[in-house]
N, CA and C of each residue as an Amber inpcrd file, in Angstrom:
protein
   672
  59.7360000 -63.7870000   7.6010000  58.8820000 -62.8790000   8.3580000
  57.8970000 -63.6490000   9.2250000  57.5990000 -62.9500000  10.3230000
  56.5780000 -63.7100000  11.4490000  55.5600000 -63.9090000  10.7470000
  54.6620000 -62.6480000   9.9770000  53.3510000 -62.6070000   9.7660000
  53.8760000 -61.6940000   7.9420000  53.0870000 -61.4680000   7.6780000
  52.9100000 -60.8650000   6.3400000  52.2430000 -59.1030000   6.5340000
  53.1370000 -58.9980000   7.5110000  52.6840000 -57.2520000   8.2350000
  54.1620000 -56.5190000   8.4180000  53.9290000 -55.3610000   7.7610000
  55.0310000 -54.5950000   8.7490000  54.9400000 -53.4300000   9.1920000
  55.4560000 -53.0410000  10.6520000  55.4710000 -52.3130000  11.0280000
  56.7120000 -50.8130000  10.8490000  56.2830000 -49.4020000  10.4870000
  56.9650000 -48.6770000  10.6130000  56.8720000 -47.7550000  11.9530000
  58.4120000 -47.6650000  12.6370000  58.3410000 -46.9330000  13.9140000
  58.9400000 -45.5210000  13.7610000  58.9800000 -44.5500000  14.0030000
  59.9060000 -43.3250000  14.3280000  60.2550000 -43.6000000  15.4750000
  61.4340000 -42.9580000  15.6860000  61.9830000 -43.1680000  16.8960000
  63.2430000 -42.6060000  16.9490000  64.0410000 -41.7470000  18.2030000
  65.4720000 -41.6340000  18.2640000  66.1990000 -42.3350000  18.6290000
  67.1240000 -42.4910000  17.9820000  68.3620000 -43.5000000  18.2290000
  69.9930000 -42.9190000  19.7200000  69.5250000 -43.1520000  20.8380000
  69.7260000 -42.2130000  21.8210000  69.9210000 -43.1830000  22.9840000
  70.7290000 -42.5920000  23.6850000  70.7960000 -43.6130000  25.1130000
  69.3910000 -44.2040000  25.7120000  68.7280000 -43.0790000  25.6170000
  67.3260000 -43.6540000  26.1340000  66.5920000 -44.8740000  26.4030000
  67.4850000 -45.4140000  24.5940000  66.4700000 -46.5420000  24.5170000
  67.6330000 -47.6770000  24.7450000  68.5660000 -47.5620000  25.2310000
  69.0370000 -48.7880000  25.5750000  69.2810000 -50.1470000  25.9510000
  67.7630000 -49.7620000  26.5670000  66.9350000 -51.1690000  26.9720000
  66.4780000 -52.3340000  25.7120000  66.7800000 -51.8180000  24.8980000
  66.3850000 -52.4330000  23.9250000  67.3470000 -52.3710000  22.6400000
  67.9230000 -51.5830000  22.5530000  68.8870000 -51.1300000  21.1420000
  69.9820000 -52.1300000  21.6240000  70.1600000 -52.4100000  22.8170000
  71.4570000 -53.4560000  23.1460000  71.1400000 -54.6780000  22.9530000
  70.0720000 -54.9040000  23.4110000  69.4720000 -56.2620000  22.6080000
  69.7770000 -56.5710000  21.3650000  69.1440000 -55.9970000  21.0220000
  69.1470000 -56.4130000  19.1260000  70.4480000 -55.7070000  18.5280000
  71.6260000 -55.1750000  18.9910000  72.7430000 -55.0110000  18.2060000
  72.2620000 -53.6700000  17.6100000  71.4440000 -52.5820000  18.1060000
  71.6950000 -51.6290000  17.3970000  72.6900000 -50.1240000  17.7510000
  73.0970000 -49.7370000  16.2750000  73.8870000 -48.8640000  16.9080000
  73.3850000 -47.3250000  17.2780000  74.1930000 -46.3080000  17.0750000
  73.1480000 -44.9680000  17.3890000  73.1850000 -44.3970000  16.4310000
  74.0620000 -45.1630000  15.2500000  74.0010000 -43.7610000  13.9780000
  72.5990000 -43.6700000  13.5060000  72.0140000 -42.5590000  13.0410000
  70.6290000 -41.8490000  12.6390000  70.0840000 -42.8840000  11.6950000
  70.0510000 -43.4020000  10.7020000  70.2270000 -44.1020000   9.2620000
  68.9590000 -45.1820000  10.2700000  68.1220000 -45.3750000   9.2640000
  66.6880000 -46.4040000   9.0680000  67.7560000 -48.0600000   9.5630000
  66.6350000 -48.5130000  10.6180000  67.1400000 -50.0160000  10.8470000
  66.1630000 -51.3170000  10.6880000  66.4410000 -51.9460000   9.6030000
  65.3050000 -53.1520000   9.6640000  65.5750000 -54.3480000  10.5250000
  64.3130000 -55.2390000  11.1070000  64.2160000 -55.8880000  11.8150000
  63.7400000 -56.8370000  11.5480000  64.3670000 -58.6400000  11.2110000
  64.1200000 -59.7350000  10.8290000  64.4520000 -60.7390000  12.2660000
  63.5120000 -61.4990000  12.5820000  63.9910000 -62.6370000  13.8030000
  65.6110000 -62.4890000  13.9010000  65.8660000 -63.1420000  12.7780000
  67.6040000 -63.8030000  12.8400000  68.7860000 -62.6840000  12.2910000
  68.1430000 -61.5370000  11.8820000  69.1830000 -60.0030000  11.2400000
  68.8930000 -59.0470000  11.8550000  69.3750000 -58.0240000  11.9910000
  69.0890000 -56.5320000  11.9900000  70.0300000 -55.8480000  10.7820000
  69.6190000 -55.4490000  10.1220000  69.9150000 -54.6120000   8.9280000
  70.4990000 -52.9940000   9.1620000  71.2910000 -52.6840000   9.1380000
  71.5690000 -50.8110000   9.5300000  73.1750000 -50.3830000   8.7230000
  73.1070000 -48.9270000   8.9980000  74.3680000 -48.6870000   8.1660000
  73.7630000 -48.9610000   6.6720000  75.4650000 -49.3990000   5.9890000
  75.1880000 -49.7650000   4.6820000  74.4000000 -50.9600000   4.4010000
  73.9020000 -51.7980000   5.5270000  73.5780000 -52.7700000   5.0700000
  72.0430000 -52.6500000   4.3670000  71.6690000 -51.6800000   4.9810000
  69.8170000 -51.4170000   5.4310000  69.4900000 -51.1140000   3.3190000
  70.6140000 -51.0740000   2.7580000  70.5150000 -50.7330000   1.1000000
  69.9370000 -52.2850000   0.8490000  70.3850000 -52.9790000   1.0310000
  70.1920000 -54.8330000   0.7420000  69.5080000 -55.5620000   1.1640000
  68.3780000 -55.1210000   2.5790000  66.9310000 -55.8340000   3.0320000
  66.3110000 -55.9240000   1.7870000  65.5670000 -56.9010000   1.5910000
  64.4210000 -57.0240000   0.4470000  63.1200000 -57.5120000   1.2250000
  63.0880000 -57.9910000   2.8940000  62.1190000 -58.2690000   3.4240000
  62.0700000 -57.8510000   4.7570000  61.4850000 -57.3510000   6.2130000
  61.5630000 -57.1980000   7.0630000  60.1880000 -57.5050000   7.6520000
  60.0900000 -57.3410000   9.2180000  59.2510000 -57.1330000  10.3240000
  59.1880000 -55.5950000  10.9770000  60.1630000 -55.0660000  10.8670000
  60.0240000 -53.9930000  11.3370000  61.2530000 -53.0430000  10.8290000
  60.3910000 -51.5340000  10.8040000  61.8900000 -50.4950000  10.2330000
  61.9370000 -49.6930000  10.9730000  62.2740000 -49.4510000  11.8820000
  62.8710000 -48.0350000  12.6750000  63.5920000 -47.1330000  11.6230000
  62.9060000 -45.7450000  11.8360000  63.2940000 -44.8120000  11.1730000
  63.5900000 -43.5920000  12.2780000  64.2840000 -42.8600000  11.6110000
  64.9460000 -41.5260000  12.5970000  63.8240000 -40.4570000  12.7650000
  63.5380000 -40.2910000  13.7270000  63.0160000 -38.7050000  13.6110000
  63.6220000 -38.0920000  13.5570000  64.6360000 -37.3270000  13.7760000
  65.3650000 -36.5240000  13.9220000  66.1070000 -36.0420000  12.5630000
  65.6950000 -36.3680000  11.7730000  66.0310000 -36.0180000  10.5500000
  65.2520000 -35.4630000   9.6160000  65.6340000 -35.1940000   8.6000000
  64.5080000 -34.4070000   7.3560000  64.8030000 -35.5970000   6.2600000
  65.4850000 -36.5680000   6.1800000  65.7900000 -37.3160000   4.8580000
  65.2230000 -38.7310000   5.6410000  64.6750000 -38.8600000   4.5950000
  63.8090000 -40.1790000   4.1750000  64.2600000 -41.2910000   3.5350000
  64.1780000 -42.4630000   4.1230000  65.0190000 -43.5810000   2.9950000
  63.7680000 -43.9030000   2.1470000  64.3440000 -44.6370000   0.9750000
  63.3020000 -45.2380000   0.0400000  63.4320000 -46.1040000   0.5430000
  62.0340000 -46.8090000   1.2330000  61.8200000 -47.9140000   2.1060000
  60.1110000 -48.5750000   0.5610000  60.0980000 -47.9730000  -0.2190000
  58.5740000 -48.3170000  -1.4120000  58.8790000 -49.7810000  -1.2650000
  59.7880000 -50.1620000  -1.6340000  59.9000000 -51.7170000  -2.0500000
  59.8240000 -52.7560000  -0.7550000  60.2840000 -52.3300000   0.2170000
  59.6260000 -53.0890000   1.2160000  58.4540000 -53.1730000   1.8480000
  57.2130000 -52.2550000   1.1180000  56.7000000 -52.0310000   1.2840000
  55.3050000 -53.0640000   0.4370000  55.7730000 -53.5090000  -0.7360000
  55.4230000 -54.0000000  -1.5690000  54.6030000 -55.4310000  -1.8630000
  55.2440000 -56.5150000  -0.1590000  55.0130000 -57.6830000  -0.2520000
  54.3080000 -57.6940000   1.1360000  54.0880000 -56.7670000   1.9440000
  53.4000000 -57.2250000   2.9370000  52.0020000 -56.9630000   3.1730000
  50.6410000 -57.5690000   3.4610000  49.4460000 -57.2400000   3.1360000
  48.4090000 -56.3480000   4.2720000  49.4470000 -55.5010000   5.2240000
  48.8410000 -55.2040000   6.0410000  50.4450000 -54.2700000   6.9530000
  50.2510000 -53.2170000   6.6330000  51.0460000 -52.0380000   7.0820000
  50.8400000 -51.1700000   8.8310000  51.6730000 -51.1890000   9.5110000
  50.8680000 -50.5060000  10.4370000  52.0920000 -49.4350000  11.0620000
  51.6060000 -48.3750000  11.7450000  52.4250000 -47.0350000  11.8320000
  52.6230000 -46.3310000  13.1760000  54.0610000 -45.8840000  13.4900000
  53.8240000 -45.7000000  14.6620000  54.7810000 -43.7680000  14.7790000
  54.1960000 -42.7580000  15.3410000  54.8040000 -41.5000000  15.1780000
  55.5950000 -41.2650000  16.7120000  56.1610000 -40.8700000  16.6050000
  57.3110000 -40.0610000  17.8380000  56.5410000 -38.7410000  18.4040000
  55.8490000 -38.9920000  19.5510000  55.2510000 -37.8950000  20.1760000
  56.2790000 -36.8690000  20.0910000  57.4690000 -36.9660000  20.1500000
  58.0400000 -35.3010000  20.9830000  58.1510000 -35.2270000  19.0650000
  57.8910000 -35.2580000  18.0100000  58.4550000 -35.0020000  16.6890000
  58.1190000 -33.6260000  16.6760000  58.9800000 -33.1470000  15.9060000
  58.5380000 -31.4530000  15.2300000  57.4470000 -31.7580000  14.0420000
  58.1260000 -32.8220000  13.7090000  56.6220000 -32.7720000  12.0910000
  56.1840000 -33.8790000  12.1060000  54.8600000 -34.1630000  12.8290000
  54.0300000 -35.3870000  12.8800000  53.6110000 -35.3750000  11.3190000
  53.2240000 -33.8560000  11.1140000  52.4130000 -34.2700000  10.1850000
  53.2840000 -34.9980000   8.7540000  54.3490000 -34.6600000   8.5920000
  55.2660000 -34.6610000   6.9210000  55.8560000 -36.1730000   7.5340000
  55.8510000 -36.6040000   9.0440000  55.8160000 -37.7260000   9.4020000
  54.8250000 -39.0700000   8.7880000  53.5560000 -38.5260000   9.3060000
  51.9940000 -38.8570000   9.2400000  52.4620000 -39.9640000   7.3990000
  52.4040000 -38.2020000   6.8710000  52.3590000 -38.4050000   5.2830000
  53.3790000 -39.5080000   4.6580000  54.5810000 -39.1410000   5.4190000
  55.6010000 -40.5730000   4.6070000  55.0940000 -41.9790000   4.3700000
  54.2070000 -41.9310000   6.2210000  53.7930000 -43.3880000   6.1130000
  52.9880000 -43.6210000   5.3070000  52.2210000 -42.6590000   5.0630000
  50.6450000 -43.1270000   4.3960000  51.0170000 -43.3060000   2.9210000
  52.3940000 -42.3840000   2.2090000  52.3460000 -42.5830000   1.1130000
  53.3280000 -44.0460000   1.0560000  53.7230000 -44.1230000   1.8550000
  54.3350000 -45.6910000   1.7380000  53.6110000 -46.8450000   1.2890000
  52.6000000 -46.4350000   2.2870000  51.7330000 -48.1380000   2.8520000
  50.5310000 -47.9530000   1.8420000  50.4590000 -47.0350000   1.4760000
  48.8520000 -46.3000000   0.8690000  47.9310000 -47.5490000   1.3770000
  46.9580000 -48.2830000   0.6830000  45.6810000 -48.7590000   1.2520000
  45.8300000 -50.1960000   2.5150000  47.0900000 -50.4940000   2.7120000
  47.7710000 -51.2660000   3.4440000  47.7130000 -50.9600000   4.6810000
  47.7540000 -49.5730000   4.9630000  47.8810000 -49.1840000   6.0940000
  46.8690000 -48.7670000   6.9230000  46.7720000 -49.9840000   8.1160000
  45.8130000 -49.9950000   8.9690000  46.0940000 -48.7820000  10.2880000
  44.8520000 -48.6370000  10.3110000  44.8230000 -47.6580000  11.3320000
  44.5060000 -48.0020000  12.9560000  44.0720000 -47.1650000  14.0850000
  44.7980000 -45.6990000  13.7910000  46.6450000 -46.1510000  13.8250000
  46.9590000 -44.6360000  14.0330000  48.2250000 -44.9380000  13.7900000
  48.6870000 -44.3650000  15.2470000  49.6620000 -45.1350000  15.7220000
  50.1620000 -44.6490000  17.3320000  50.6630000 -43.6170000  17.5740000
  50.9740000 -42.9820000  18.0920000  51.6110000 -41.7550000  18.6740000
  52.0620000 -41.5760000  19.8970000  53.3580000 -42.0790000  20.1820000
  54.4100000 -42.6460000  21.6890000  55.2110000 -41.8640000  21.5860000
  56.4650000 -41.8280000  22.3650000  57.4700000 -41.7280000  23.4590000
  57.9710000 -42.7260000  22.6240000  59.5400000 -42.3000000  22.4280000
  60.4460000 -43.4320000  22.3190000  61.6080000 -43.8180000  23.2690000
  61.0750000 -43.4920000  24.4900000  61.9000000 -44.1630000  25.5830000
  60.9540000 -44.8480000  26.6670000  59.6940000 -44.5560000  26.3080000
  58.7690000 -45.1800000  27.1000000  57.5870000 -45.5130000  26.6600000
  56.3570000 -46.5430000  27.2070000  55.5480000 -46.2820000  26.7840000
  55.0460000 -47.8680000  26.2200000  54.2280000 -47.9430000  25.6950000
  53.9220000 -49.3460000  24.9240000  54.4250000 -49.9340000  24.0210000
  54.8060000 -48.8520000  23.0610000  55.9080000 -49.4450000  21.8520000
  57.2380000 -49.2430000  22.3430000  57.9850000 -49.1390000  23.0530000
  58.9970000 -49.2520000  23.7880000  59.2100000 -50.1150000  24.5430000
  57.8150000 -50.7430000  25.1570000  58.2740000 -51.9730000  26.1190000
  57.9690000 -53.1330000  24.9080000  57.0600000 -52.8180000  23.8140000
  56.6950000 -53.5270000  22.5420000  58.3980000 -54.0290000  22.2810000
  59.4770000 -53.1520000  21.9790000  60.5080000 -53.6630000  21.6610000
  61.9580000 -53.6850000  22.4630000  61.4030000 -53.7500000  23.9970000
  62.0590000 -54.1460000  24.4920000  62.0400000 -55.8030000  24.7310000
  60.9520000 -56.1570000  25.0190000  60.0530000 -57.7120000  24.6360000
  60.5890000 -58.4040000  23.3360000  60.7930000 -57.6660000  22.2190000
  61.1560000 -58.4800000  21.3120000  62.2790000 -58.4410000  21.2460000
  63.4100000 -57.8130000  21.9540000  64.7010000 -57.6440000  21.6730000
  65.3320000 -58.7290000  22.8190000  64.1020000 -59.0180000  23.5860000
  64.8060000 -59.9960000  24.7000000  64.3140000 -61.7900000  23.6000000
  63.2220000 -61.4700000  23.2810000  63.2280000 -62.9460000  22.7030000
  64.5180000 -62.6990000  21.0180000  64.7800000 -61.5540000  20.9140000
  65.7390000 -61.7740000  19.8030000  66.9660000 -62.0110000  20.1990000
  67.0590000 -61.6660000  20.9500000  68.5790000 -62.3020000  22.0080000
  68.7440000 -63.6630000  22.2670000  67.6830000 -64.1740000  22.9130000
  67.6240000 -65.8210000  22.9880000  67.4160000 -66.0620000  21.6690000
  67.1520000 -65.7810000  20.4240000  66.7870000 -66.2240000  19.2250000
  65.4640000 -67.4900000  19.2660000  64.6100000 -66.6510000  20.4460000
  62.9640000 -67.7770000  20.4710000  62.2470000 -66.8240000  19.4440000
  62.1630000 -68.0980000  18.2490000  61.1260000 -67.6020000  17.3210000
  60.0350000 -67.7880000  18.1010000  59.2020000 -68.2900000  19.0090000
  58.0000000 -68.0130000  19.4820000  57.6180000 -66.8770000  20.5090000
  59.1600000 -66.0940000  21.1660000  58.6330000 -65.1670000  22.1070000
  58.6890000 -64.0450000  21.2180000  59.6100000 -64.2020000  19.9250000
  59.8970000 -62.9310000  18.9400000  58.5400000 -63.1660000  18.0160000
  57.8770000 -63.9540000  17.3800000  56.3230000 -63.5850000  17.2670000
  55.1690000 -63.7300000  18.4800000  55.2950000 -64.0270000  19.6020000
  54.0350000 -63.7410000  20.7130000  54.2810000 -62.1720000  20.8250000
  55.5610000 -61.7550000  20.7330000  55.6290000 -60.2820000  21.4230000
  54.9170000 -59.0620000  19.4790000  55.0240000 -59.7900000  18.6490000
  54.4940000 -59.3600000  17.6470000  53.1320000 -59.2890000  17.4140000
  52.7360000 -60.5010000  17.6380000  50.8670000 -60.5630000  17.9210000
  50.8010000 -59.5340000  18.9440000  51.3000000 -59.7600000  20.1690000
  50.9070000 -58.7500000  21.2260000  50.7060000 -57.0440000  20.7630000
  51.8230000 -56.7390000  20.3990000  51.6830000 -55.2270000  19.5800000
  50.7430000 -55.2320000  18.4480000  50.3040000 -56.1500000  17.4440000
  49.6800000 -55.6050000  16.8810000  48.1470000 -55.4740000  17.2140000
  47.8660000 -56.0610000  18.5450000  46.3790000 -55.8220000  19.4870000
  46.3930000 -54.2950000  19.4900000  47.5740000 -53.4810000  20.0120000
  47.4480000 -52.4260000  20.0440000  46.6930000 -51.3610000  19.0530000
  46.8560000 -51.6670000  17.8360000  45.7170000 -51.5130000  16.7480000
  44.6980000 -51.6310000  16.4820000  44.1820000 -52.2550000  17.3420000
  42.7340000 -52.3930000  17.1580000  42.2460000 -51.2940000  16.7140000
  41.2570000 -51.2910000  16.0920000  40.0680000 -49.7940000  15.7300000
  38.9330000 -49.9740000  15.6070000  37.4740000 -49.2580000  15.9600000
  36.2480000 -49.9560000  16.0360000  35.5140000 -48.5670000  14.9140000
  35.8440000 -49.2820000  13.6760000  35.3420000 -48.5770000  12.5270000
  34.0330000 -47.7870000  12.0500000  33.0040000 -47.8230000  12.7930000
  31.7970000 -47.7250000  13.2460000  32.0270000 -46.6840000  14.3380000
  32.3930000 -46.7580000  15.7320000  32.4000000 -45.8000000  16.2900000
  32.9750000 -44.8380000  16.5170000  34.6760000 -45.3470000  15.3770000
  35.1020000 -43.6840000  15.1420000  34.2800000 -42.8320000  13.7930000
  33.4820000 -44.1240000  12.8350000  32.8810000 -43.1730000  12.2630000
  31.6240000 -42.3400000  12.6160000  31.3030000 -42.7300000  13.9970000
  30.0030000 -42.0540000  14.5380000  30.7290000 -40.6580000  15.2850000
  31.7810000 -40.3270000  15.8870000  32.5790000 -40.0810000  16.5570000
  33.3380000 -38.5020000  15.1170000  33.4590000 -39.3840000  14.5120000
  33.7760000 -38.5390000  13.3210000  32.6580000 -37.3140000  12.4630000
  31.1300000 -38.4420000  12.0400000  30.3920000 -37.2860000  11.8560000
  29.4540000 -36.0880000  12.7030000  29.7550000 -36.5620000  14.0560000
  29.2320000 -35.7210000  15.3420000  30.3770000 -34.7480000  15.5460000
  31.8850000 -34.9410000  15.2780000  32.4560000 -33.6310000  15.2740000
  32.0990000 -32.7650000  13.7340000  32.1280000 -33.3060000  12.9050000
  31.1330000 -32.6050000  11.6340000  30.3970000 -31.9150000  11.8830000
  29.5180000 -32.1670000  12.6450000  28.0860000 -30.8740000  13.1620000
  28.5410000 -30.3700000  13.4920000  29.3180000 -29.8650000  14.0520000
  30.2120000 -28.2050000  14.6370000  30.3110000 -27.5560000  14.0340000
  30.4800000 -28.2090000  12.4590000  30.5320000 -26.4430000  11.8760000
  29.4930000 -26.6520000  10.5470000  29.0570000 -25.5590000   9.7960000
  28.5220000 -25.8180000   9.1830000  28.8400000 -26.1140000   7.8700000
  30.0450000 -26.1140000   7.7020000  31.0820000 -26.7860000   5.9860000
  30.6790000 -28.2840000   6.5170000  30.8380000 -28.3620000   8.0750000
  31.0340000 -30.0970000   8.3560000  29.3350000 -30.4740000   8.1250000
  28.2390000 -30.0240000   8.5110000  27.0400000 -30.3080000   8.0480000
  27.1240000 -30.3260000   6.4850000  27.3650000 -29.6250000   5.6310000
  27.3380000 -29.7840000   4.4540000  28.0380000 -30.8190000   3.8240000
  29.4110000 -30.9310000   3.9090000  29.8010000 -32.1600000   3.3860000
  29.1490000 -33.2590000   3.8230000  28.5590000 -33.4460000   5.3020000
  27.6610000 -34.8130000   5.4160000  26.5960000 -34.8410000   4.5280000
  25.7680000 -33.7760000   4.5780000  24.5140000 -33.5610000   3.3230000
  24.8380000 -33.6660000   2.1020000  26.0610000 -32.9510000   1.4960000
  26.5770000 -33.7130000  -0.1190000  27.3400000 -34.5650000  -0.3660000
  27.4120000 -35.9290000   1.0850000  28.4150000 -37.0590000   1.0690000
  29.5000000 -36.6780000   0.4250000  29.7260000 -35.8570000   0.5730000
  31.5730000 -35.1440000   0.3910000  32.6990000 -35.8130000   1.0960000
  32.9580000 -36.8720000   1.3670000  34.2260000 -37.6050000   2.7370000
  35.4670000 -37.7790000   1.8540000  36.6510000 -37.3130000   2.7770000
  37.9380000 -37.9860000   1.7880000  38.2380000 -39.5620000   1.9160000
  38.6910000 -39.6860000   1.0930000  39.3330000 -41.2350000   0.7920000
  39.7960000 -41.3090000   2.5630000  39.4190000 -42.5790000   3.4400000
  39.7960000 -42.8070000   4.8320000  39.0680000 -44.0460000   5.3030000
  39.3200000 -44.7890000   6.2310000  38.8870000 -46.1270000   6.1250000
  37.2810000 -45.7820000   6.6600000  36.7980000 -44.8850000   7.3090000
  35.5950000 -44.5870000   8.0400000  35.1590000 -44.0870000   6.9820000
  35.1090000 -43.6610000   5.3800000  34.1440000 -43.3760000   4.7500000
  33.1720000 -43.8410000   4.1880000  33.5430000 -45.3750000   4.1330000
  31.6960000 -45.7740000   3.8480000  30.7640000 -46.2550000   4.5430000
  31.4020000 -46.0320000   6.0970000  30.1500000 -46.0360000   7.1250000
  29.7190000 -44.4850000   6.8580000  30.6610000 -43.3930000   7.1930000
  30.3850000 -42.1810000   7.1370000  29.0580000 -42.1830000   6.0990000
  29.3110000 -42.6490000   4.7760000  28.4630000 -42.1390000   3.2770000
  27.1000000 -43.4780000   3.8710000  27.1860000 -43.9900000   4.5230000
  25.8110000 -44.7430000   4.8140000  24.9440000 -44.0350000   5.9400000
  25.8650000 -43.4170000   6.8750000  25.1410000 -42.7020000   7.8670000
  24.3390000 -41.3860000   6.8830000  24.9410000 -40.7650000   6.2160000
  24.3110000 -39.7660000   5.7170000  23.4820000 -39.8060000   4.7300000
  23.2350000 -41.1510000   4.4400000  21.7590000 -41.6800000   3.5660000
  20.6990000 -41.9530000   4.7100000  20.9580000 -42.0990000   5.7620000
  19.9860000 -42.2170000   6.4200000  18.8430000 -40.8000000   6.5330000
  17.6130000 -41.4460000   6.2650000  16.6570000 -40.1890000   6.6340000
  16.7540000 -39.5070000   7.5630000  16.3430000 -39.8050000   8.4730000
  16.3270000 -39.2460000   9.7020000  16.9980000 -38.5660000  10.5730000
  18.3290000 -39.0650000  10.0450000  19.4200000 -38.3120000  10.2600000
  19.8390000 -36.9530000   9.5430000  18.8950000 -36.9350000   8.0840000
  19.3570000 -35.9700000   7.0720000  18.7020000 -34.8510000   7.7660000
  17.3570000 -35.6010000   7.9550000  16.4640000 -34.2920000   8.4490000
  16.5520000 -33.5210000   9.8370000  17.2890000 -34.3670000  10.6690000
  18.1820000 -33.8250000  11.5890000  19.2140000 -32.4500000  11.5540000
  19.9350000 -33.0010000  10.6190000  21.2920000 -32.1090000   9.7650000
  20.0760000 -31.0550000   9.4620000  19.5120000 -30.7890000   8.5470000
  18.5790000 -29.6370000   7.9610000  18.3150000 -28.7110000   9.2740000
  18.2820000 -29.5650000  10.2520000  17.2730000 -28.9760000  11.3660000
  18.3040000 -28.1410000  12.6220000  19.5540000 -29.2430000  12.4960000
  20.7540000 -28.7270000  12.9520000  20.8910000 -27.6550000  12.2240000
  20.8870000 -27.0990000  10.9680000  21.7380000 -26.4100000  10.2830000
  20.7710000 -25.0610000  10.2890000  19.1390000 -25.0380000  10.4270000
  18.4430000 -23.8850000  10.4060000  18.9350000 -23.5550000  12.2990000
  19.0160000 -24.3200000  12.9130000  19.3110000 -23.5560000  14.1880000
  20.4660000 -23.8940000  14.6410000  21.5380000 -23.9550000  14.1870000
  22.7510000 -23.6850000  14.2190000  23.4640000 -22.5420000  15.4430000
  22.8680000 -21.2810000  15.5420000  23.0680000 -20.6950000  16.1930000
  22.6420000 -20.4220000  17.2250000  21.7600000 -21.4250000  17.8890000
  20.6690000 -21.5400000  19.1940000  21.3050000 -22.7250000  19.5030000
  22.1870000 -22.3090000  20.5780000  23.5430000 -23.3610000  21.1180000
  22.1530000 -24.6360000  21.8390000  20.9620000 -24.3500000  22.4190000
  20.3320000 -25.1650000  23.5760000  19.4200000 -26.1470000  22.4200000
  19.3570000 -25.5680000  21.2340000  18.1310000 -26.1770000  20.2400000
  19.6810000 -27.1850000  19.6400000  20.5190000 -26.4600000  19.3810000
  21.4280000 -27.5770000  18.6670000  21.8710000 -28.3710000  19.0730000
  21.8970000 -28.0880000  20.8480000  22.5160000 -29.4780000  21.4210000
  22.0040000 -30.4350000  21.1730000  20.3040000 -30.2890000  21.3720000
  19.1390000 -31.4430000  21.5680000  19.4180000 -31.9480000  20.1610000
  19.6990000 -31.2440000  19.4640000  19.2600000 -31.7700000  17.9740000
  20.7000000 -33.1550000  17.9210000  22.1240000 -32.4430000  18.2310000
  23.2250000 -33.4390000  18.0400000  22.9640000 -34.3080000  18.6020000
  22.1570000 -34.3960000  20.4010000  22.1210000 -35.3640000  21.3200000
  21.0230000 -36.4800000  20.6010000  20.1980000 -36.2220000  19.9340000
  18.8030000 -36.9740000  19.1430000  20.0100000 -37.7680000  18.1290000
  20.8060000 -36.9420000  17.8210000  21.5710000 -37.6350000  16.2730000
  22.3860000 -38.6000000  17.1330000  23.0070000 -38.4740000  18.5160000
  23.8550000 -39.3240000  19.4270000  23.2320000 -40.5770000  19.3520000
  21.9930000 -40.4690000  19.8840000  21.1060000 -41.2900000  20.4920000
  21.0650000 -42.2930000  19.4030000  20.2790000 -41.7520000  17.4160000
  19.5130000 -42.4000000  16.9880000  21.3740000 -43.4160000  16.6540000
  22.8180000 -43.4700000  15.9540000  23.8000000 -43.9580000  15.8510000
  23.9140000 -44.9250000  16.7750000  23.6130000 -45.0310000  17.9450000
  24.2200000 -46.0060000  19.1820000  23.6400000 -47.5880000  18.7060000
């Protein structure tokens, strides 16, 4: 493996992507394909990976491979969904129960005939063709920039859509957050004083759209 990361993609297996599926030897049957520098794994073979870089999985299907065990040795998971999918969400969930605390966020949401993760593996399917282990990990570092996340300002970002409603004021006031990588900035913002007494103040005028703005815009301000 390049790095000690792997990536899961959705994606259809379709003329579309030709630009790239010809590269790397893949075929069009539906069935999960893993991705090693020097293999591609598919068909019956995809039963006998014990390590990969990358798994293309079908959208277009309702059946799921048991992919747990490859899941097992790498220290940093990352996820990518098929914009046109019917079920992002039962999508969403496979990954997360895969990768559980492994899995770095956010998670992408593309086009699989175009787009960044498409030219992501069209790039690597050209250095997997020449078999350059250095353009088949530069084009790996490169995609995983795409991940970046600035943990702090989606959690500021996160408890300012909270004030909208008033369940979302309350769970900030009884540090209520689900398990998510932004919850213990979230549970530090809402120890803050000033901010609490904000929330209180948000929450008695709640319904005076011009008093609540000022109040969210003060809570904007004091986070930055």
């Amino acid at each position: 493996m390049m790095s000690n990361s792997l990536f899961l993609i959705f994606t259809i297996f379709d003329d579309l992507i030709k630009d790239y599926s010809s590269l790397l030897n893949l075929t069009d049957e539906p069935g999960p394909k893993a991705i090693l520098f020097d293999k591609v794994f598919q068909g019956p073979e995809f039963r006998h990976v014990v390590s990969c870089d990358i798994i293309l999985l079908p959208d277009n299907t309702s059946e799921y491979p048991d992919i747990s065990h490859l899941a097992l040795s790498p220290h940093k998971i990352y996820g990518v969904l098929h914009k046109s999918s019917k079920d992002l969400i039962l999508r969403k969930h496979f990954i997360q129960t895969v990768a559980g605390e492994k899995l770095q966020h956010p998670l992408l949401i593309e086009h699989h005939s175009s787009g960044r993760v498409f030219e992501f593996l069209v790039e690597l399917g050209k250095a997997w063709q020449r078999r350059s282990l250095e353009g088949y990990n530069d084009a790996i570092r490169k995609f995983t920039t795409l991940f970046s996340f600035d943990l702090v300002k989606e959690a500021r970002l996160e408890f300012l859509h909270l004030t909208h409603t008033i369940e979302g004021i309350e769970r900030i006031l009884g540090r209520n957050f689900p398990r998510s990588a932004t919850r213990d900035v979230l549970f530090d913002l809402s120890q803050n004083p000033i901010l609490r007494r904000l929330l209180y103040d948000l929450k008695a005028f709640f319904h005076e759209a011009e008093k609540a703005a000022k109040i969210r815009q003060q809570m904007n301000d004091l986070m930055r």
